[in-house]
VEXZADREN-197397 format. One record per residue (C-alpha): residue in one letter; x, y, z; residue number from 1. Coordinates in Angstrom, 2 decimals, m for minus. Example, Ala and Ser with C-alpha at 12.3 -4.5 7.8 and 13.67 -1.06 7.14 Angstrom:
<rec type="A" px="12.30" py="m4.50" pz="7.80" seq="1"/>
<rec type="S" px="13.67" py="m1.06" pz="7.14" seq="2"/>
This chain:
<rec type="X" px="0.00" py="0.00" pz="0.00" seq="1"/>
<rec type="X" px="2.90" py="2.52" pz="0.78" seq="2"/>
<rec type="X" px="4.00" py="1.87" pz="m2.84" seq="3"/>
<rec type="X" px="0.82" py="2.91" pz="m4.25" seq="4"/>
<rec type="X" px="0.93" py="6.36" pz="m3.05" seq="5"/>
<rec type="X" px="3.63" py="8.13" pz="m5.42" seq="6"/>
<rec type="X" px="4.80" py="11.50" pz="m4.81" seq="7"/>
<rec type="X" px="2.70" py="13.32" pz="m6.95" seq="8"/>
<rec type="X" px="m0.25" py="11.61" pz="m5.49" seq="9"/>
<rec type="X" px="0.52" py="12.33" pz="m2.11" seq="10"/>
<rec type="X" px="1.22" py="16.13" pz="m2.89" seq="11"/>
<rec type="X" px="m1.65" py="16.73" pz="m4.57" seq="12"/>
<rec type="X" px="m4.47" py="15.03" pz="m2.65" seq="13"/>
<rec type="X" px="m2.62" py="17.22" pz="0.18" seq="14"/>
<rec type="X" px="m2.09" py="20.48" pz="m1.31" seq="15"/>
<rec type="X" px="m5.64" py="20.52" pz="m2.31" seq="16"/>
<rec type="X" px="m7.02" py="19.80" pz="1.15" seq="17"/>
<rec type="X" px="m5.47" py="23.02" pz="1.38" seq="18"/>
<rec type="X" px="m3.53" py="21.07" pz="4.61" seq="19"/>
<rec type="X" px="m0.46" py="23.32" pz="5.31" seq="20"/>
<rec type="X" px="0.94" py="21.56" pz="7.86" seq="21"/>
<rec type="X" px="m0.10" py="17.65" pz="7.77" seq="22"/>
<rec type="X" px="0.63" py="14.56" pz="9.75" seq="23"/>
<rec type="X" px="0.35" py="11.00" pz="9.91" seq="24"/>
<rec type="X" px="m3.15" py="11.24" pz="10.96" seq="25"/>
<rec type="X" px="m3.78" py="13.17" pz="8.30" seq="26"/>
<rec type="X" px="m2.03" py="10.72" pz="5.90" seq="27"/>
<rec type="X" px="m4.15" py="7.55" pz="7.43" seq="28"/>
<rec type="X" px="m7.57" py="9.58" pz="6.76" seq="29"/>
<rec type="X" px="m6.65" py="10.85" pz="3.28" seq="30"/>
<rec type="X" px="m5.18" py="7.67" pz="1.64" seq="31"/>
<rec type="X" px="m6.81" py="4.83" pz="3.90" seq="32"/>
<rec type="X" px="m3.26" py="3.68" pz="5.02" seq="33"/>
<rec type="X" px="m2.03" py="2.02" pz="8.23" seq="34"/>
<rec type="X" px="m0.10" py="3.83" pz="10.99" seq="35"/>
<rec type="X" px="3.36" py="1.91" pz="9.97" seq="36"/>
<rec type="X" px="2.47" py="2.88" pz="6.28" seq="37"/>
<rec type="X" px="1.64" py="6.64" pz="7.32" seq="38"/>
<rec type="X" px="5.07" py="6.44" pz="9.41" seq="39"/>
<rec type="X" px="6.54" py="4.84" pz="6.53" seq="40"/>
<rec type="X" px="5.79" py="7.51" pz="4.10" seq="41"/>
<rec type="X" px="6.82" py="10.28" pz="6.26" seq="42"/>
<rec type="X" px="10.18" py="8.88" pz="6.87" seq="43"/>
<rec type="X" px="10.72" py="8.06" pz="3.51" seq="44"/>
<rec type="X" px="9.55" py="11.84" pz="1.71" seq="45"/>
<rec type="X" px="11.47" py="13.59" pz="4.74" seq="46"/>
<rec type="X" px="14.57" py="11.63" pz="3.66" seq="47"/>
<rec type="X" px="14.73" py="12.70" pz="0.12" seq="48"/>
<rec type="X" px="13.54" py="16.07" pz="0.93" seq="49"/>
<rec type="X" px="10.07" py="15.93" pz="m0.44" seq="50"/>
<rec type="X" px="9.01" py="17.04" pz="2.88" seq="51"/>
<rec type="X" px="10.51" py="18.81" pz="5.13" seq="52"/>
<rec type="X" px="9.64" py="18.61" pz="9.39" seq="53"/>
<rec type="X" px="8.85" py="21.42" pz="11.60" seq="54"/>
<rec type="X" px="8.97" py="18.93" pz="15.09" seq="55"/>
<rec type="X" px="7.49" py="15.09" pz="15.45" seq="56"/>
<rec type="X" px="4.20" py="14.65" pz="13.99" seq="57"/>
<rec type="X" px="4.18" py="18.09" pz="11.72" seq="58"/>
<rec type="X" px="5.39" py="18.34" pz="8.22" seq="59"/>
<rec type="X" px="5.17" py="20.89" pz="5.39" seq="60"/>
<rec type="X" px="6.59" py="20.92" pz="2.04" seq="61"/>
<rec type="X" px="9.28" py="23.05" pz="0.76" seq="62"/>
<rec type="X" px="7.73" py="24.60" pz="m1.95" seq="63"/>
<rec type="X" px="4.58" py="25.54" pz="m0.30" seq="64"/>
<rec type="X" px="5.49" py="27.21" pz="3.09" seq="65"/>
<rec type="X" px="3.20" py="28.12" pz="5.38" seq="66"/>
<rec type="X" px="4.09" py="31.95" pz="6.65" seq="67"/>
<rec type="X" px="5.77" py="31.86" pz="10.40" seq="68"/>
<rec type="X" px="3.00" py="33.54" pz="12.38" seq="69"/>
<rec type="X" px="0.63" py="30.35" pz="10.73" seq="70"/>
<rec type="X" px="3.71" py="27.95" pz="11.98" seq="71"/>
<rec type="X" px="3.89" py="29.25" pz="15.31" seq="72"/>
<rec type="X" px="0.39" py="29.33" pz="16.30" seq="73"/>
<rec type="X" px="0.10" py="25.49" pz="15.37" seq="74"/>
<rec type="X" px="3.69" py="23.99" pz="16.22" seq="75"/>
<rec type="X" px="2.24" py="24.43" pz="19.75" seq="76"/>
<rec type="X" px="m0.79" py="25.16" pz="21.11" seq="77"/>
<rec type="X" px="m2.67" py="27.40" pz="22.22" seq="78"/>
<rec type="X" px="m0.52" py="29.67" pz="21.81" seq="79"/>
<rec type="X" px="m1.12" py="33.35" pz="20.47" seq="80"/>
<rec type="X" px="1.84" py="35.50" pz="19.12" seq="81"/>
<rec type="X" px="2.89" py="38.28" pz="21.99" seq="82"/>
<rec type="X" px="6.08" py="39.85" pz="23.40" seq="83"/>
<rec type="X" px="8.72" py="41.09" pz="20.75" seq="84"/>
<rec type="X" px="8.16" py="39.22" pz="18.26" seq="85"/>
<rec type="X" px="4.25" py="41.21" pz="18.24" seq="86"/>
<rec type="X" px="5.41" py="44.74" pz="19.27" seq="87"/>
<rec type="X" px="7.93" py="44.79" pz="16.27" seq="88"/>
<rec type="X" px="4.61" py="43.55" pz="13.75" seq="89"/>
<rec type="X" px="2.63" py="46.49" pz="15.34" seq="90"/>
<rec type="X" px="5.66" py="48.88" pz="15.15" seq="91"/>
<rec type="X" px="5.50" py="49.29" pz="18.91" seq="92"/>
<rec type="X" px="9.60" py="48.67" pz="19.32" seq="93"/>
<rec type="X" px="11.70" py="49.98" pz="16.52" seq="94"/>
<rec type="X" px="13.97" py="46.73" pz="16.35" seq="95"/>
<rec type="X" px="13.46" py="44.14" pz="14.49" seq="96"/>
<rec type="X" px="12.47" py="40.64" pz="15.76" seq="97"/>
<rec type="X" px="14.17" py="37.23" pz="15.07" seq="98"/>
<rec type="X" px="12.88" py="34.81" pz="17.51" seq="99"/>
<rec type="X" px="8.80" py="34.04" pz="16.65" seq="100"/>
<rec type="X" px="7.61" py="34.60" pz="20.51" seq="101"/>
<rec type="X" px="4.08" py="33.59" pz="21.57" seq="102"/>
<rec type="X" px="2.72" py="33.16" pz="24.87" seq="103"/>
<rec type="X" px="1.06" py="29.96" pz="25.93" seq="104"/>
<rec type="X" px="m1.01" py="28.37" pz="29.11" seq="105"/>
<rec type="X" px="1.29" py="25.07" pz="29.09" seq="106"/>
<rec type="X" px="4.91" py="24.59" pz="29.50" seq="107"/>
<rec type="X" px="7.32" py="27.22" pz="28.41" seq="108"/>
<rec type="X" px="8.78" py="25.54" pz="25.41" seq="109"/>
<rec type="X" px="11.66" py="26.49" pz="22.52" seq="110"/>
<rec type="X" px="11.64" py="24.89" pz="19.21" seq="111"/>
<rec type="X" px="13.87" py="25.52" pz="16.13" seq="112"/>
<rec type="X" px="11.93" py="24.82" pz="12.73" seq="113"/>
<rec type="X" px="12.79" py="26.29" pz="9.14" seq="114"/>
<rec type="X" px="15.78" py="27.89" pz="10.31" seq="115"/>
<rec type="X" px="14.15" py="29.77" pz="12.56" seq="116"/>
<rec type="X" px="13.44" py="29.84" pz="16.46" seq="117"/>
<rec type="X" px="9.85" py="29.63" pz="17.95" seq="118"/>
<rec type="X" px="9.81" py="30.18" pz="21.52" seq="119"/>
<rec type="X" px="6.45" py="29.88" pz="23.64" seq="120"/>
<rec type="X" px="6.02" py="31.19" pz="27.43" seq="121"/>
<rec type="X" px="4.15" py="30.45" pz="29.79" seq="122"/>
<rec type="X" px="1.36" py="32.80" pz="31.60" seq="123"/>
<rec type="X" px="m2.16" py="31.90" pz="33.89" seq="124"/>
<rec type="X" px="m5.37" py="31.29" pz="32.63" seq="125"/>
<rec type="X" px="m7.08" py="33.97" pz="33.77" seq="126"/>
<rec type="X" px="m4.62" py="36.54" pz="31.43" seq="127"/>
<rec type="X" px="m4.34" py="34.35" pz="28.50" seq="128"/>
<rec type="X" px="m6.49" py="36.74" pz="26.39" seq="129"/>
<rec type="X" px="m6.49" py="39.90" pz="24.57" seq="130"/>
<rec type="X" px="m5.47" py="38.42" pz="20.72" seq="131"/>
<rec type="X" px="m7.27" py="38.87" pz="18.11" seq="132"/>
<rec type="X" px="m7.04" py="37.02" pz="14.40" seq="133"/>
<rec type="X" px="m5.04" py="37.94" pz="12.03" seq="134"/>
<rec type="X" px="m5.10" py="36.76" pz="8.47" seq="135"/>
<rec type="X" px="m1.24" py="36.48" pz="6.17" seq="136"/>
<rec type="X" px="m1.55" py="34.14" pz="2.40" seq="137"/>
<rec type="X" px="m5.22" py="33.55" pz="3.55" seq="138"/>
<rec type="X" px="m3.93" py="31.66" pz="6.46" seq="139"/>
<rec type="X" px="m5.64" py="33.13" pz="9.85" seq="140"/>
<rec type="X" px="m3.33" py="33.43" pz="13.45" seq="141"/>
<rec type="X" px="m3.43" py="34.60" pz="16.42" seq="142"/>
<rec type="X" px="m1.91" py="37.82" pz="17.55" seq="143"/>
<rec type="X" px="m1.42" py="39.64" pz="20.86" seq="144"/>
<rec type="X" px="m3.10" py="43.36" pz="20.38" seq="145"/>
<rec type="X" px="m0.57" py="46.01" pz="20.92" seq="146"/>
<rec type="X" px="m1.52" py="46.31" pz="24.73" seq="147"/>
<rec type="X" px="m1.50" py="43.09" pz="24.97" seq="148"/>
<rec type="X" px="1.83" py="42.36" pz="24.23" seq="149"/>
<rec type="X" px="3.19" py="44.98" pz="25.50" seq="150"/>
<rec type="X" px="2.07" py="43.66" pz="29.34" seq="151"/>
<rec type="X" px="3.22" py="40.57" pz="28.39" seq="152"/>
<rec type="X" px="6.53" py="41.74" pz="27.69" seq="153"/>
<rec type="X" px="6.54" py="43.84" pz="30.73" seq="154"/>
<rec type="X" px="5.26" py="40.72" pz="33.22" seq="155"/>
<rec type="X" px="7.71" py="38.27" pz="31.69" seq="156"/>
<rec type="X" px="10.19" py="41.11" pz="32.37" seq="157"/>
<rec type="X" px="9.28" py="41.45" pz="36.13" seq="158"/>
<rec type="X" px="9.43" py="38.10" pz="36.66" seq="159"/>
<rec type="X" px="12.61" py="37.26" pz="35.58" seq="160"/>
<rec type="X" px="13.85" py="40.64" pz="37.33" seq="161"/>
<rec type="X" px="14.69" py="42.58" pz="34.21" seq="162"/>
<rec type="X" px="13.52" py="46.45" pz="33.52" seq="163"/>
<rec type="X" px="10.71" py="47.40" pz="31.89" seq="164"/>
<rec type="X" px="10.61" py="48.11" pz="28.39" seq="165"/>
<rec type="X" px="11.93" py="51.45" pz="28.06" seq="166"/>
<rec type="X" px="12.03" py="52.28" pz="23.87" seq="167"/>
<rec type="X" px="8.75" py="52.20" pz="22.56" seq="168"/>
<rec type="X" px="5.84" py="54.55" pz="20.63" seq="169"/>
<rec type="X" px="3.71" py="55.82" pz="23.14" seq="170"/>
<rec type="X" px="1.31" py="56.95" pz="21.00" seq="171"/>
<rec type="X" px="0.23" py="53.57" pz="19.75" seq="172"/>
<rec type="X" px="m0.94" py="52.31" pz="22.93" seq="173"/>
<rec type="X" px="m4.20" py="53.00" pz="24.74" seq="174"/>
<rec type="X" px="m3.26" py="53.29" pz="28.47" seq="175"/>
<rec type="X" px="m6.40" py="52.10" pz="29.94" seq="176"/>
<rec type="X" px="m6.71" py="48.62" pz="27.69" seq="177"/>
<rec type="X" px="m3.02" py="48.18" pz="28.40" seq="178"/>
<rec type="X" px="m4.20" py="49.08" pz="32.53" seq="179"/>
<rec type="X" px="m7.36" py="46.61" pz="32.00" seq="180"/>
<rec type="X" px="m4.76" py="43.39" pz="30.70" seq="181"/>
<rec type="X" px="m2.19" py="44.31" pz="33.51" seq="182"/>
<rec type="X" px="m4.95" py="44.12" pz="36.77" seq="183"/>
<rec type="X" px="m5.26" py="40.39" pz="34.83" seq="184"/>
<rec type="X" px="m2.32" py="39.16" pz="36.20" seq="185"/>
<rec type="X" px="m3.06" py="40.16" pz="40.03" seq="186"/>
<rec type="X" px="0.81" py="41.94" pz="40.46" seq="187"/>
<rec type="X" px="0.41" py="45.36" pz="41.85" seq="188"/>
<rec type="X" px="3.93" py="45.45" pz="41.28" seq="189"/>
<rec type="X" px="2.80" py="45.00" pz="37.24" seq="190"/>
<rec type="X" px="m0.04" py="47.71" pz="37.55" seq="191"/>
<rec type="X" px="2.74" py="50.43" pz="38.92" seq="192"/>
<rec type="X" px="4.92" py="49.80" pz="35.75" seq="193"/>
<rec type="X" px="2.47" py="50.11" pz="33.25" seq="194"/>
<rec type="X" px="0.96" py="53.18" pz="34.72" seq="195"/>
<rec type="X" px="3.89" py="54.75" pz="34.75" seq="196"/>
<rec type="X" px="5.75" py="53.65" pz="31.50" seq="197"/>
<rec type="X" px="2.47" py="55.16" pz="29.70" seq="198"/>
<rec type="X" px="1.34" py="57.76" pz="31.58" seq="199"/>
């Protein structure tokens, strides 16, 4: 049966599920295969470089990449797109941003896929909101809204006993969202710096 599906097959009946980032699972319910034929397949595309892998289970192809916000939103999840990585794509910090961050509920987590670095961190429940969806190549993600992000930045930067972000525009942040996301996280401490880094 793993014979039967060529590469051509198997990039087309893919592709045109429109399935950016597939997996054996996905493999078993599109060409009726086993999970040692799925497994089979995988191993053998990712060898020749048909197919290329983001982490275990999750493959794209080369010629078809998914954009990195798209990637990082399902190499782990949930997850949303904050910190950096979401104050550079709002134009918040004037640097540019390398490392994909996001912020998650589950384990902080790094991985490297594609060349690049996707790191995730970790925050409560109760402040894992305030992202909205975004849309790049038709593909939808989610990203932290400017306030957002920038409290995010600002708790993880408490926490591990850093200084607040100091070089940023001002003017495209609304002080009382960004006061609203900050009471989320129950620091006073938190409340104090964002108050004063935008009044």
């Amino acid at each position: 049966m793993v014979k039967l599906v060529n590469q051509t097959i198997f990039a087309t009946k893919i592709k045109g599920k429109k399935l950016y980032i597939f997996s054996g699972k996905d493999l078993r319910a599109l060409f009726g295969v086993s999970v040692g034929a799925s497994s089979a397949l995988l191993h053998r595309y990712k060898k020749q470089g048909f197919i290329l892998q983001l982490k275990r289970g999750a493959y794209v192809f080369p010629d078809v990449l998914p954009p990195d916000v798209y990637v990082a939103n399902k190499l782990y999840s949930p997850s949303y797109l904050s910190l950096e990585f979401a104050l550079s794509y709002h134009g918040i910090i004037p640097e540019t941003v390398y490392e994909i961050t996001s912020i998650t509920t589950k384990a902080t987590r790094r991985f490297e896929a594609l060349g690049k670095m996707f790191s995730y961190r970790k925050i409560k429940k109760v402040a894992y909101t305030g992202y909205e969806i975004q849309k790049q190549q038709g593909l939808s993600f989610y990203l932290a809204e400017a306030e957002k992000a920038f409290v995010d930045a600002n708790y993880l930067r408490l926490k591990n006993k850093q200084k607040p972000i100091s070089r940023f525009n001002k003017e495209k942040l609304n002080p009382e969202k960004a006061l609203r996301y900050a009471k989320l996280f129950n620091q006073p401490k938190l409340v104090g710096i964002i108050k004063s880094t935008l009044q």
